[in-house]
PyMOL commands that place a pseudoatom at each C-alpha (Angstrom):
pseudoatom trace, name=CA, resn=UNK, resi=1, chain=A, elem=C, hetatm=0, pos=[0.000, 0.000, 0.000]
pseudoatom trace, name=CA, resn=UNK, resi=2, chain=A, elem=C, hetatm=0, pos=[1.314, 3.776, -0.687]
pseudoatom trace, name=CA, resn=UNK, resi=3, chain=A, elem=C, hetatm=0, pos=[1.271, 6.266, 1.372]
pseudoatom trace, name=CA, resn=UNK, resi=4, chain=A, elem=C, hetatm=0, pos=[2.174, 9.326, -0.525]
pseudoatom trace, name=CA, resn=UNK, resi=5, chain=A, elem=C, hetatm=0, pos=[-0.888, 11.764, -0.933]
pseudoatom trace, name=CA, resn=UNK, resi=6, chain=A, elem=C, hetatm=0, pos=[-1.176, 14.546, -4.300]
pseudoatom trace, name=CA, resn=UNK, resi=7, chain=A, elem=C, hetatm=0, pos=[0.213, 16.903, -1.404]
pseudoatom trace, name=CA, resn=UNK, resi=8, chain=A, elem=C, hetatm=0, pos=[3.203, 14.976, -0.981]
pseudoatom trace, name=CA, resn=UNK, resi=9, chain=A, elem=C, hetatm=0, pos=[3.943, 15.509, -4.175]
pseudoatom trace, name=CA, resn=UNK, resi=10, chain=A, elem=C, hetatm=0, pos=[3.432, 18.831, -4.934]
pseudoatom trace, name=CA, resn=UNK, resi=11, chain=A, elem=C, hetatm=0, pos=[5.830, 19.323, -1.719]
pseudoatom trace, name=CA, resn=UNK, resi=12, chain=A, elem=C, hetatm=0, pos=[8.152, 16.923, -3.598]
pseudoatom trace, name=CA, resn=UNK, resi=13, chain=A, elem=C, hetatm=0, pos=[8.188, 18.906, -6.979]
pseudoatom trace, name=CA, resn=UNK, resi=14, chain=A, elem=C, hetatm=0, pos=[8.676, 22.588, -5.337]
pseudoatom trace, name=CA, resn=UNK, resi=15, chain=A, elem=C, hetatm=0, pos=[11.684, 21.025, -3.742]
pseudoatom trace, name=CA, resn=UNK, resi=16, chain=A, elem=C, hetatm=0, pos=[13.390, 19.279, -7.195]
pseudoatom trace, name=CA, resn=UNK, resi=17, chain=A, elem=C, hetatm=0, pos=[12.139, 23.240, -8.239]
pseudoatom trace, name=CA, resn=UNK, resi=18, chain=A, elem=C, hetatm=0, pos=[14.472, 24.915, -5.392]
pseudoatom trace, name=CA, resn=UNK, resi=19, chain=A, elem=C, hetatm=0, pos=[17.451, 22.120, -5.972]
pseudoatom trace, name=CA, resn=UNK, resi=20, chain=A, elem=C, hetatm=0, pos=[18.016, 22.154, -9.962]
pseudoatom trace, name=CA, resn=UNK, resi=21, chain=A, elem=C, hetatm=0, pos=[19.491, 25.163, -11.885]
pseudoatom trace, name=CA, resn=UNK, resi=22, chain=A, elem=C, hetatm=0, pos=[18.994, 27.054, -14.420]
pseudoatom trace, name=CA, resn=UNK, resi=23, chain=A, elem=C, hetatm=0, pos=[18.581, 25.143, -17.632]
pseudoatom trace, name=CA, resn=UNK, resi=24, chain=A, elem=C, hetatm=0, pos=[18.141, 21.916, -15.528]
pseudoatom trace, name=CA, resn=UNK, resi=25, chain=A, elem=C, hetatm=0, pos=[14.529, 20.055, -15.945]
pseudoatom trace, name=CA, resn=UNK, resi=26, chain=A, elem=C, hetatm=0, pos=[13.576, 17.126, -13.733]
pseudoatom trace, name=CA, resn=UNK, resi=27, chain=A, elem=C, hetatm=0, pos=[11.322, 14.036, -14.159]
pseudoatom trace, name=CA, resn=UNK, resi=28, chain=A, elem=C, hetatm=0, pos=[9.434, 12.139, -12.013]
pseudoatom trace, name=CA, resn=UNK, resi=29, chain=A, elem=C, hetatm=0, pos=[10.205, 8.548, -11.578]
pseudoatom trace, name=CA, resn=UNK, resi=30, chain=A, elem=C, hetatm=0, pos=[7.873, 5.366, -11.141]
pseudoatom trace, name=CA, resn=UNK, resi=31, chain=A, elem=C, hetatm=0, pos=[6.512, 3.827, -8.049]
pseudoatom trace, name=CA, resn=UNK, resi=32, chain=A, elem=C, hetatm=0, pos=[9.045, 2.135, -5.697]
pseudoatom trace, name=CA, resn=UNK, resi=33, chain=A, elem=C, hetatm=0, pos=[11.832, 3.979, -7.293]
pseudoatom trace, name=CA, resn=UNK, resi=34, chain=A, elem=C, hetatm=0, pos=[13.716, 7.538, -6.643]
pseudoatom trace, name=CA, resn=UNK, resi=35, chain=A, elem=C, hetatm=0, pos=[11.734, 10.575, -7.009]
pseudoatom trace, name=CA, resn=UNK, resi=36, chain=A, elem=C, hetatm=0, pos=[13.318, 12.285, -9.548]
pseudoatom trace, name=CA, resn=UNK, resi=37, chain=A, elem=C, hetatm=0, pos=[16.316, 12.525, -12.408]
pseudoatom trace, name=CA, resn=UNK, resi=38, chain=A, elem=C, hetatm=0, pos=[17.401, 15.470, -12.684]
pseudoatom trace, name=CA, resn=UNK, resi=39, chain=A, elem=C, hetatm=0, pos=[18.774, 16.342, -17.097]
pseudoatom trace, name=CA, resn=UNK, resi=40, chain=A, elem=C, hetatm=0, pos=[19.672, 18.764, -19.289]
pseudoatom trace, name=CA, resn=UNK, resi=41, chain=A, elem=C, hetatm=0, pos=[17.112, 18.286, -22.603]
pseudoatom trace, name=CA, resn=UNK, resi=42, chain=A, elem=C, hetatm=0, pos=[19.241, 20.731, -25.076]
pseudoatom trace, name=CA, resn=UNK, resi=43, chain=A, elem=C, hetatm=0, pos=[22.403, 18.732, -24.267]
pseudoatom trace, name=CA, resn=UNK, resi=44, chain=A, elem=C, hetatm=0, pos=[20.642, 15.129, -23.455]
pseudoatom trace, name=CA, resn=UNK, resi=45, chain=A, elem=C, hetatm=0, pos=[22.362, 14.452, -20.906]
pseudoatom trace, name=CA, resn=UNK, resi=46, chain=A, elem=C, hetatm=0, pos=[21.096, 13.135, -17.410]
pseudoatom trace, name=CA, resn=UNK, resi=47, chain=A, elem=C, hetatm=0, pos=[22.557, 15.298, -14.660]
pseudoatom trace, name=CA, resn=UNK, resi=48, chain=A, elem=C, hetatm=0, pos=[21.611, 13.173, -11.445]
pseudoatom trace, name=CA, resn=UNK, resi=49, chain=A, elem=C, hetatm=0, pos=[19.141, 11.686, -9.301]
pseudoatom trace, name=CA, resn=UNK, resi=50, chain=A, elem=C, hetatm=0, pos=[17.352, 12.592, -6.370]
pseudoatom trace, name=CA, resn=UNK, resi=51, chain=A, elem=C, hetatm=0, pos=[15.345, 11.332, -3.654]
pseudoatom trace, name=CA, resn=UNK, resi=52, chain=A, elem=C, hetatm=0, pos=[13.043, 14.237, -1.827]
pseudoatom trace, name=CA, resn=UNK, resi=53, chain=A, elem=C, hetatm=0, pos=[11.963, 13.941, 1.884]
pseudoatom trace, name=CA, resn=UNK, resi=54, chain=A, elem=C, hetatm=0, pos=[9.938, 16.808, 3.311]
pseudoatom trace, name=CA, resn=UNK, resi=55, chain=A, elem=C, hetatm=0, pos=[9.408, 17.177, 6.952]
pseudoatom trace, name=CA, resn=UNK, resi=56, chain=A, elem=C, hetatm=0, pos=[7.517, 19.904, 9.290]
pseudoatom trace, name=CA, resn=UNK, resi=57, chain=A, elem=C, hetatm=0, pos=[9.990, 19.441, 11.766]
pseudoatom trace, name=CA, resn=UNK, resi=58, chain=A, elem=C, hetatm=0, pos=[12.752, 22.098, 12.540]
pseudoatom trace, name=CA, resn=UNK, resi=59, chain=A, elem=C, hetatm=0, pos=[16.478, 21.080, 10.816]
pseudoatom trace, name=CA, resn=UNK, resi=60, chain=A, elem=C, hetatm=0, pos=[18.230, 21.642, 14.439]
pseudoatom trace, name=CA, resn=UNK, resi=61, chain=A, elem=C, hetatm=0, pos=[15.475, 19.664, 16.328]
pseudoatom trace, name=CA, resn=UNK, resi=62, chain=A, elem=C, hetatm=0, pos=[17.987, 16.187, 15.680]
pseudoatom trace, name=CA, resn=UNK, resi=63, chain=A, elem=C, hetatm=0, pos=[21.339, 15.718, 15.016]
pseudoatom trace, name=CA, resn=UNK, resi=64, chain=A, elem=C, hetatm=0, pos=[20.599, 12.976, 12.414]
pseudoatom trace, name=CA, resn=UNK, resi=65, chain=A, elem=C, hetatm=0, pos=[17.753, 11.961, 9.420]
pseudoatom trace, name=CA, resn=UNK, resi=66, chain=A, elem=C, hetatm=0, pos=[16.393, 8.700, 9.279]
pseudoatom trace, name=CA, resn=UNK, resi=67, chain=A, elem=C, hetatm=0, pos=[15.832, 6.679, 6.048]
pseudoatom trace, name=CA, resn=UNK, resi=68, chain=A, elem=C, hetatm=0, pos=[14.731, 3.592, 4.765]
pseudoatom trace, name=CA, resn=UNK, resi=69, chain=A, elem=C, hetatm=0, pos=[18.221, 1.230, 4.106]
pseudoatom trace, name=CA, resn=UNK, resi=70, chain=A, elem=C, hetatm=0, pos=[16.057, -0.048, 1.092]
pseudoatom trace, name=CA, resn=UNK, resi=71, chain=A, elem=C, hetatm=0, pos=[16.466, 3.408, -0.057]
pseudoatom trace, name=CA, resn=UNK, resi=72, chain=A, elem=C, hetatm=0, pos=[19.650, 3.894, 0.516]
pseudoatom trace, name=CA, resn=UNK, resi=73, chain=A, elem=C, hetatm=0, pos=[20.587, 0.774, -1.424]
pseudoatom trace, name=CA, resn=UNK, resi=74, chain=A, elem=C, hetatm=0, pos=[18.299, 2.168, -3.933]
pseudoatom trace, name=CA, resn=UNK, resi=75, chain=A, elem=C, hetatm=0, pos=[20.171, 5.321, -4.325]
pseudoatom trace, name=CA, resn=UNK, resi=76, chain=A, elem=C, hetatm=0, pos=[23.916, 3.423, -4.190]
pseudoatom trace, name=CA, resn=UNK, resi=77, chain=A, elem=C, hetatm=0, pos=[22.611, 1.629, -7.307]
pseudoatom trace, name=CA, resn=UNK, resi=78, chain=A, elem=C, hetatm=0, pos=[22.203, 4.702, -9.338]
pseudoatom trace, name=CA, resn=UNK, resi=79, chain=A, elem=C, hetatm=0, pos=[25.138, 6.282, -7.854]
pseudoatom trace, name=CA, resn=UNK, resi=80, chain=A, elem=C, hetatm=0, pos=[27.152, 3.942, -9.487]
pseudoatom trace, name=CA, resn=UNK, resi=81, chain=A, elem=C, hetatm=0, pos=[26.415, 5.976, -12.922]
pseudoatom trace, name=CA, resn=UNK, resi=82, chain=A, elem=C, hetatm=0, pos=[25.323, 9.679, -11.916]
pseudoatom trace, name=CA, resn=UNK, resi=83, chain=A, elem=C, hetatm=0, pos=[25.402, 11.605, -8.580]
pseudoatom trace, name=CA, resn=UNK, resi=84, chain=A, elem=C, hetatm=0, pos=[22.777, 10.972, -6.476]
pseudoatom trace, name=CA, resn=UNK, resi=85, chain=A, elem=C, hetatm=0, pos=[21.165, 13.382, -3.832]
pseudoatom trace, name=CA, resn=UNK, resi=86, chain=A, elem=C, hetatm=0, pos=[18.943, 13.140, -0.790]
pseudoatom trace, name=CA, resn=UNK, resi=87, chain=A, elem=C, hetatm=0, pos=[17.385, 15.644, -0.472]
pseudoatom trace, name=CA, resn=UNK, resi=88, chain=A, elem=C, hetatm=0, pos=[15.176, 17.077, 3.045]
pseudoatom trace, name=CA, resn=UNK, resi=89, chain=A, elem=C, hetatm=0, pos=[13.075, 19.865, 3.610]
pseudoatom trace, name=CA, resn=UNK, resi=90, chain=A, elem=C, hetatm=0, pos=[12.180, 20.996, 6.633]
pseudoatom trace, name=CA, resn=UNK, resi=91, chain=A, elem=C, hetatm=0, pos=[10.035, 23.741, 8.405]
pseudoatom trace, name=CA, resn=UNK, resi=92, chain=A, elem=C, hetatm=0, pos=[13.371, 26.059, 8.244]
pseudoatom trace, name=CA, resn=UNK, resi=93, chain=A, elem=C, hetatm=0, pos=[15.552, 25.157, 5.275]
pseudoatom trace, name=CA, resn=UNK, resi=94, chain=A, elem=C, hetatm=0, pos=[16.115, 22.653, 2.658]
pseudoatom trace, name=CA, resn=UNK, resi=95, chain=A, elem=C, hetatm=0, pos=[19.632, 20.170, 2.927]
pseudoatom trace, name=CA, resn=UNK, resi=96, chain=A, elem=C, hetatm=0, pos=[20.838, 18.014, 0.699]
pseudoatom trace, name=CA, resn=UNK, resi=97, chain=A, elem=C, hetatm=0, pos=[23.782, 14.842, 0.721]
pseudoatom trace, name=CA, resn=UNK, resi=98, chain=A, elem=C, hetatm=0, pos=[25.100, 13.310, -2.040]
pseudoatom trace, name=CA, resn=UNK, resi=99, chain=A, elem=C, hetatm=0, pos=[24.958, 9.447, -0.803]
pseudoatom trace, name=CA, resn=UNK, resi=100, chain=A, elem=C, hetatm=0, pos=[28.787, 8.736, -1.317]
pseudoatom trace, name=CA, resn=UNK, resi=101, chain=A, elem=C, hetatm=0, pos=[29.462, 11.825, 1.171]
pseudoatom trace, name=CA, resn=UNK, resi=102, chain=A, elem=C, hetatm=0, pos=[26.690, 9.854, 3.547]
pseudoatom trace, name=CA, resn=UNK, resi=103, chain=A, elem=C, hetatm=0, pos=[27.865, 9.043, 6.856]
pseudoatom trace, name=CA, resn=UNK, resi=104, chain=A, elem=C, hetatm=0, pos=[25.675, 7.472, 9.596]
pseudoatom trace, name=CA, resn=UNK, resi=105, chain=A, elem=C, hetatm=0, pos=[24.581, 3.741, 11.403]
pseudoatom trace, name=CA, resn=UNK, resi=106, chain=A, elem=C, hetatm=0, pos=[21.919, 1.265, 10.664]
pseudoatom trace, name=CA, resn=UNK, resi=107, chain=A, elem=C, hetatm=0, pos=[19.636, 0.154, 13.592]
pseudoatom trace, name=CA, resn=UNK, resi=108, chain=A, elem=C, hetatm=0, pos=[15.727, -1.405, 13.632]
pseudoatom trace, name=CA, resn=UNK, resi=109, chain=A, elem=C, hetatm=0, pos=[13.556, 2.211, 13.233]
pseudoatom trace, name=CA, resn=UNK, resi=110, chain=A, elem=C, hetatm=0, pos=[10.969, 3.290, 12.242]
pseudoatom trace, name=CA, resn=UNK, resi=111, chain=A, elem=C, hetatm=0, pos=[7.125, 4.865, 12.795]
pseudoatom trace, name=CA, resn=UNK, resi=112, chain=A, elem=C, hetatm=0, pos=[6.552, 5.114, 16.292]
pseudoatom trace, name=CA, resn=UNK, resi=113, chain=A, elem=C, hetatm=0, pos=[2.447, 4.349, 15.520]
pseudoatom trace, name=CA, resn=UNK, resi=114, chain=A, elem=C, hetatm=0, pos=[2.877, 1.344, 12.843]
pseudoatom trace, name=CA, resn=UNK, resi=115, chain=A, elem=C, hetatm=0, pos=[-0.048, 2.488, 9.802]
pseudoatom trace, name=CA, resn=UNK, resi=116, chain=A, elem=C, hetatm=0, pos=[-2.501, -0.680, 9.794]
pseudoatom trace, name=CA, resn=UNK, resi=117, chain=A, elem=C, hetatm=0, pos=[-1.807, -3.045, 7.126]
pseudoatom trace, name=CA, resn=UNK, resi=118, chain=A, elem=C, hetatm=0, pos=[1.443, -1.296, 6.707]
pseudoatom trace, name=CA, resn=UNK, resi=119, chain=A, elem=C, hetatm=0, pos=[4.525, -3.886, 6.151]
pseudoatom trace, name=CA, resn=UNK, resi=120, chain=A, elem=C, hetatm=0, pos=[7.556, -1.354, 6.170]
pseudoatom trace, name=CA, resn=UNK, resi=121, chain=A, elem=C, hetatm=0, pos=[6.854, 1.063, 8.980]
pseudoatom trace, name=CA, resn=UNK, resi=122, chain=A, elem=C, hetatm=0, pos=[9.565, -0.714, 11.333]
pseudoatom trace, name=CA, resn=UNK, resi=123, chain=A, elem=C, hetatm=0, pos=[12.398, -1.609, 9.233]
pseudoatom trace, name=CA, resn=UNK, resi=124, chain=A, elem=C, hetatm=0, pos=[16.378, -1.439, 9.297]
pseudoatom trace, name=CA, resn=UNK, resi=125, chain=A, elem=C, hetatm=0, pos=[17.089, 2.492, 8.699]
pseudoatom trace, name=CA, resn=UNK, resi=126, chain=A, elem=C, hetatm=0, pos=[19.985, 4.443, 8.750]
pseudoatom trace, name=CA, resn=UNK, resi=127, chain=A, elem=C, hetatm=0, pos=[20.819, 7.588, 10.881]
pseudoatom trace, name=CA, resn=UNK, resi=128, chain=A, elem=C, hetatm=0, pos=[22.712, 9.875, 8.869]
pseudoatom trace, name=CA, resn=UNK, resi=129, chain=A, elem=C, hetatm=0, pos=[24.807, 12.313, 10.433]
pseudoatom trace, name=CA, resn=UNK, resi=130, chain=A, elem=C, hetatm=0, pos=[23.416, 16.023, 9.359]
pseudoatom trace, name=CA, resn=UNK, resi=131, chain=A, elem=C, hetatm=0, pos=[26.733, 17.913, 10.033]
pseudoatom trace, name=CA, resn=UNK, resi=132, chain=A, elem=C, hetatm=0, pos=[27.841, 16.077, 6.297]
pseudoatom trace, name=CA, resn=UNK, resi=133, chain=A, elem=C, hetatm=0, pos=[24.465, 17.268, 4.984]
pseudoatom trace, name=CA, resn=UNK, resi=134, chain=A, elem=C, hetatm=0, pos=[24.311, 21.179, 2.914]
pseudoatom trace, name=CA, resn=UNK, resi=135, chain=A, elem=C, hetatm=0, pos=[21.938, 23.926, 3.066]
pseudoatom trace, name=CA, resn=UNK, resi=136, chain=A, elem=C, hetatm=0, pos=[20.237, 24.573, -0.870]
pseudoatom trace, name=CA, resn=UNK, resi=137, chain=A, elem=C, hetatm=0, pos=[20.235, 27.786, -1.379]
for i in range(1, 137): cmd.bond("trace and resi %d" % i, "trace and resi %d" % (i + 1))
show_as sticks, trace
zoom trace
């Protein structure tokens, strides 16, 4: 079952909006996959990929971000080929990593109130350290 709503998206897109540059145009990407790949049409050339996490909380409220290791893995895969950014926005500022400068430990995590019928809201995550992480401007 998803969980993303249409406002998760359109919170998804202004973000992609505030990370490319100029010239830069983005795509969204399937179901189960990263959010976006970030190209340049005149030239044809793919530029990178990103995943997009947006969160009401404040960016100083923890000293690390928790994701899904399935994600991660996802986003070493196309790392292999292009650089490949997580991206978070929160209530105060956007950051963004590029996953080979990711630093942080894997432990059991998760959704404190498991989502009935939900099979991935306690799961192996990692902790990233946000010092490594940079403020998009």
């Amino acid at each position: 079952m998803r969980y993303e709503s249409e406002q998760d998206r359109i919170n998804e897109e202004e973000v992609i909006k505030q990370f490319i540059k100029e010239g830069e145009k983005y795509k969204k990407l399937g179901d189960y996959d990263l959010d976006f790949v970030v190209y340049n049409e005149e030239e044809k050339l793919r530029i990178c990929y990103a995943e997009v996490k947006c969160t009401n909380l404040h960016s100083e409220k923890f000293t690390t971000q928790m994701i899904s290791l399935k994600k991660v893995l996802k986003m070493q895969q196309y790392s292999r080929s292009y650089p490949t950014y997580l991206i978070y926005r929160y209530s105060d500022c956007t950051m963004s990593i590029e996953i080979k400068e990711l630093e942080g430990r894997v432990e059991w995590g998760g959704r404190n109130n498991p989502r009935e019928g939900a099979v991935n809201d306690k799961e192996l995550m990692v902790f990233i350290d946000k010092s490594k992480m940079k403020k998009v401007e």
